[in-house]
C-alpha beads as a LAMMPS data file, in Angstrom:
LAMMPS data file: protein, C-alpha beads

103 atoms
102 bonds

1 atom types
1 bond types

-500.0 500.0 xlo xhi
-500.0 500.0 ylo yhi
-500.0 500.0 zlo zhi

Masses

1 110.0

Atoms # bond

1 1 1 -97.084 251.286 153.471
2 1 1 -94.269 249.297 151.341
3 1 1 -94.994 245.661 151.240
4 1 1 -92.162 242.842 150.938
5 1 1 -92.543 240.907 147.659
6 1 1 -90.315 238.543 145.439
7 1 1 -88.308 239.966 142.250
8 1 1 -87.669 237.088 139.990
9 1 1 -83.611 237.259 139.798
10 1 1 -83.959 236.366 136.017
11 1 1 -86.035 239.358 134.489
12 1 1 -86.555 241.303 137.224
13 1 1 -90.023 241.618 137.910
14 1 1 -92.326 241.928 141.213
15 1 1 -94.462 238.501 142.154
16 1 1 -97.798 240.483 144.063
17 1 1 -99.027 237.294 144.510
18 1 1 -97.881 236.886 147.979
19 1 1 -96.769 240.484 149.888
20 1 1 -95.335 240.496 153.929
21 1 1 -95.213 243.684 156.039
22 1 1 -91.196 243.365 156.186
23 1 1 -88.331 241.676 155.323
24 1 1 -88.713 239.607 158.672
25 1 1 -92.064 238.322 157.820
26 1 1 -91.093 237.226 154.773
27 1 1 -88.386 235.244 155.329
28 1 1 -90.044 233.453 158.589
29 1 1 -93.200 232.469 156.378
30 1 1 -90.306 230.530 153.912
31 1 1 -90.612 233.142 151.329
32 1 1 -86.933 232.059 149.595
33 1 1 -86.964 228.261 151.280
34 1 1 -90.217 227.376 149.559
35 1 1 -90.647 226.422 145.630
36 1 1 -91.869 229.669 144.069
37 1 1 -91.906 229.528 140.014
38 1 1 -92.178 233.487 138.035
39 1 1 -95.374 233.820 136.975
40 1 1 -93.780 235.601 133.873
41 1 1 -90.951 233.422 132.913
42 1 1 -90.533 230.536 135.047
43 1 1 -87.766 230.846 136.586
44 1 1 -87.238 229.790 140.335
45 1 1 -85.154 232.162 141.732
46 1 1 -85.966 235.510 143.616
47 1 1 -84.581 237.971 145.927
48 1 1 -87.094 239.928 148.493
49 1 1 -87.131 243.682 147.521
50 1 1 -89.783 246.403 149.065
51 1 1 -92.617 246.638 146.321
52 1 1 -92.842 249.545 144.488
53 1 1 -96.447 251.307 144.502
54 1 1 -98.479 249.820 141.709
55 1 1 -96.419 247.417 140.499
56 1 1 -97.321 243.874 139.420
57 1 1 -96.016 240.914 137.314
58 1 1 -95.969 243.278 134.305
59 1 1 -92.810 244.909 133.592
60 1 1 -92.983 248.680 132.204
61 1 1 -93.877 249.331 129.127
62 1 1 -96.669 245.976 129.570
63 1 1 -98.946 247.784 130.188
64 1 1 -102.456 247.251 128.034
65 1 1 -103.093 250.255 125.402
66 1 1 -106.032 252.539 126.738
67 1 1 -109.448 251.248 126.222
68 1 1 -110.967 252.894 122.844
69 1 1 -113.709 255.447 123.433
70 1 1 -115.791 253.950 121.421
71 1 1 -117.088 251.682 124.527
72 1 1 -118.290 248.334 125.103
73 1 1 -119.679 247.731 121.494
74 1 1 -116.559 249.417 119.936
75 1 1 -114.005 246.795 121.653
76 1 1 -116.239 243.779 120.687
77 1 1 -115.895 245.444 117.387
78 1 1 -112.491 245.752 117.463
79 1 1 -112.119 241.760 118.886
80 1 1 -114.011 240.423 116.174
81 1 1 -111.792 241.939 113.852
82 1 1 -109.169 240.364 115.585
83 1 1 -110.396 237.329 115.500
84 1 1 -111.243 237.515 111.605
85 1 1 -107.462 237.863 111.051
86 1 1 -106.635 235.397 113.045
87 1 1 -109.036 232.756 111.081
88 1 1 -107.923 233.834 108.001
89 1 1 -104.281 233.384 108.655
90 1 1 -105.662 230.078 109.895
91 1 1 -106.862 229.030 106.964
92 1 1 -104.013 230.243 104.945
93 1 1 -101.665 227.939 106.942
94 1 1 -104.083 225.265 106.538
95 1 1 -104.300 225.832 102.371
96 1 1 -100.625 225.976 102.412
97 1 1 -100.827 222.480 104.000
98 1 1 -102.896 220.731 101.552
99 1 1 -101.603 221.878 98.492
100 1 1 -97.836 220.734 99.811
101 1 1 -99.572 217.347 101.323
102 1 1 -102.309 216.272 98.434
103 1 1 -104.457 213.399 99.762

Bonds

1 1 1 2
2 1 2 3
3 1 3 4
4 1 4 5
5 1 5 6
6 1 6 7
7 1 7 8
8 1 8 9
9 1 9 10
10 1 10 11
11 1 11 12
12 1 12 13
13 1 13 14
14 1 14 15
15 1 15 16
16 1 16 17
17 1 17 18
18 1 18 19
19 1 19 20
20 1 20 21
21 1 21 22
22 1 22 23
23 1 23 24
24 1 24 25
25 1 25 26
26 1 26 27
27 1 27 28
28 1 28 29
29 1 29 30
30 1 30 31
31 1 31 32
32 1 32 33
33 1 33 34
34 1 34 35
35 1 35 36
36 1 36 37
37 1 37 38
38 1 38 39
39 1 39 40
40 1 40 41
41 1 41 42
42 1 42 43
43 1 43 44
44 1 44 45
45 1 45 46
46 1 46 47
47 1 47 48
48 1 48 49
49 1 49 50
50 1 50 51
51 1 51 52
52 1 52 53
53 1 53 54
54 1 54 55
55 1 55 56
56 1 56 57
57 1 57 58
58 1 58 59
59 1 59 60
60 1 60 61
61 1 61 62
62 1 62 63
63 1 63 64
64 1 64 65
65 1 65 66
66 1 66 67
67 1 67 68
68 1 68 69
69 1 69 70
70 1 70 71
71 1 71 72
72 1 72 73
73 1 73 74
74 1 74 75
75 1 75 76
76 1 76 77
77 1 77 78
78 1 78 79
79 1 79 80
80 1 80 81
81 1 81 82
82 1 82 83
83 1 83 84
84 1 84 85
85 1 85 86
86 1 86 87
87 1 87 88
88 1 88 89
89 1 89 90
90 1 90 91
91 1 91 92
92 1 92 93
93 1 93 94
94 1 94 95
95 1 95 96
96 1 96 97
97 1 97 98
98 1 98 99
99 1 99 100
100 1 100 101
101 1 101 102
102 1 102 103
């Protein structure tokens, strides 16, 4: 069954945050009347379209990479490392700032 749902007019992706049986429904509940910001980009403008099966906020080529197969363990692994890069490029930017700005 194809559900009505809003396509932000800007970069053209499906809102699943709010589906209506048909085009009718929609537009009697105040789906293009009411304030409705893109949970992507922001913009505030959409047309109704008929949703297409499995779609969401995300457009293609989103989508996450597949989990490793390493399992739980392996992709806290993989997040700490992750986070280690992201400290040290922290503190990078932060040496950078107090050798330009001695105290």
């Amino acid at each position: 069954m194809s559900m009505t749902v809003r396509q932000c007019m800007r970069c053209g992706r499906e809102d699943l945050r709010e589906r209506w049986p048909s085009m009718d429904d929609a537009i009697e509940a105040g789906a293009l009347s009411e304030p409705w910001t893109c949970p992507v980009c922001a913009w505030v403008e959409a047309d109704l379209v008929e949703a297409t099966t499995g779609t969401s906020a995300k457009a293609p080529g989103d989508e996450a990479p597949p989990r490793s197969e390493a399992g739980a363990d392996g992709d806290m692994a993989d997040q700490r490392g992750v986070d280690r890069g992201v400290d040290e490029a922290r503190r990078a930017a932060d040496d950078r700032i107090l050798f330009r700005y001695p105290h």
